[in-house]
N, C-alpha and C positions, 0 to 999 in steps of 0.2 A: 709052868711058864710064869713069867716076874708081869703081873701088869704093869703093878703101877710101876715101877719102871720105864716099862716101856710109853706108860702114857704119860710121866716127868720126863724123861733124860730122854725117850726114843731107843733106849736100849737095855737091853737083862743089864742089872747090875750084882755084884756079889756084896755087896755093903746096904744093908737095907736103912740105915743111917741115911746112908747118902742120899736116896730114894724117900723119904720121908723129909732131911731136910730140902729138896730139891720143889716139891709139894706145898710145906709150909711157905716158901719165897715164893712160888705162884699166886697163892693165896691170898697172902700182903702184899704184892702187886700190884694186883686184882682190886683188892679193897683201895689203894690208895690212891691209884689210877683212877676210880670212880668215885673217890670222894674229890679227886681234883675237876672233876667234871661236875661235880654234885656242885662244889663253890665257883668255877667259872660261871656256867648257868646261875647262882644268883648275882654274882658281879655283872653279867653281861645282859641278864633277865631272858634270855633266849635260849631254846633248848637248841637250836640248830648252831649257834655260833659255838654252844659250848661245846656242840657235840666233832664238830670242825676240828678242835681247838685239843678237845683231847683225843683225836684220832693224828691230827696233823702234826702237833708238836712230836712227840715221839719217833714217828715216823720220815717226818723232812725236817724239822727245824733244827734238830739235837745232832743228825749227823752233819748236818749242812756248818752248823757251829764250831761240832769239831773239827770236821776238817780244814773250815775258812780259817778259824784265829788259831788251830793249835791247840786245846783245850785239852787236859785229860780227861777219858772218860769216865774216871769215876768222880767229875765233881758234876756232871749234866745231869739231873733230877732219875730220869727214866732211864738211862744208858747204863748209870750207877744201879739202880733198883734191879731190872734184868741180870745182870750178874750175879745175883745171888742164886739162882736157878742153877749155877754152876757150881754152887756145893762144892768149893774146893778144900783142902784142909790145909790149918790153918787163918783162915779168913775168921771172923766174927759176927760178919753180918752188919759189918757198919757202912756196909753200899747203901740200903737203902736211907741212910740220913741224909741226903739230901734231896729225896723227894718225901718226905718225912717234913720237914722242914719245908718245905714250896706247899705240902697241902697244907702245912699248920697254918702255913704265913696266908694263903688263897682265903679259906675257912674262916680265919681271922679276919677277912677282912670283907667276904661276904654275909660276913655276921652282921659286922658295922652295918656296911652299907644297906642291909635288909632292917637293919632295925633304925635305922634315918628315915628310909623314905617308907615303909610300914607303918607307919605309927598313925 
């Protein structure tokens, strides 16, 4: 029996490639998603706002986005990131730069802001 497989994709696979990169995008996901929470909570100084904020954006704001203005989804931070779990061939893996890029820019700038009023 293929676990991990089945515990990436939901199903045996015959390409264990696929099933390891499927894995590693979980992963980095996981990590960036919660570094996006790690720096809202210092922008916002509240564990409860951030924690809103990174359960809500993903889940209502990015499709509500998409579908209101027409957006594609691979420039929405987390719509783009999620697809990389889909291990397609071909791709490179450049979905996740733009949430890549939203935690750099978050990070950055919970940096500042903790080290203004820290001091």
């Amino acid at each position: 029996m293929d676990y991990l497989g089945v515990l990436t994709i939901g199903q045996t696979a015959p390409d264990p490639g696929r099933e390891l990169a499927a894995a590693g995008a979980t992963v980095l996901y996981v990590t960036l998603t919660g570094l996006v929470g790690l720096a809202v909570a210092g922008l916002t100084r509240s564990a409860v706002a951030a924690l809103c904020i990174a359960v809500l954006w993903p889940a209502v704001l990015e499709p509500l986005l998409v579908a209101a203005l027409r957006l594609d989804p691979r420039v929405v931070p987390f719509t783009a990131a999620k697809r990389l779990a889909e291990a397609r061939a071909g791709e490179h893996g450049y979905e996740a730069l733009p949430l890549v890029a939203l935690t750099a820019l978050l990070l950055t700038g919970s940096a500042l802001a903790l080290a203004r009023r820290d001091v």
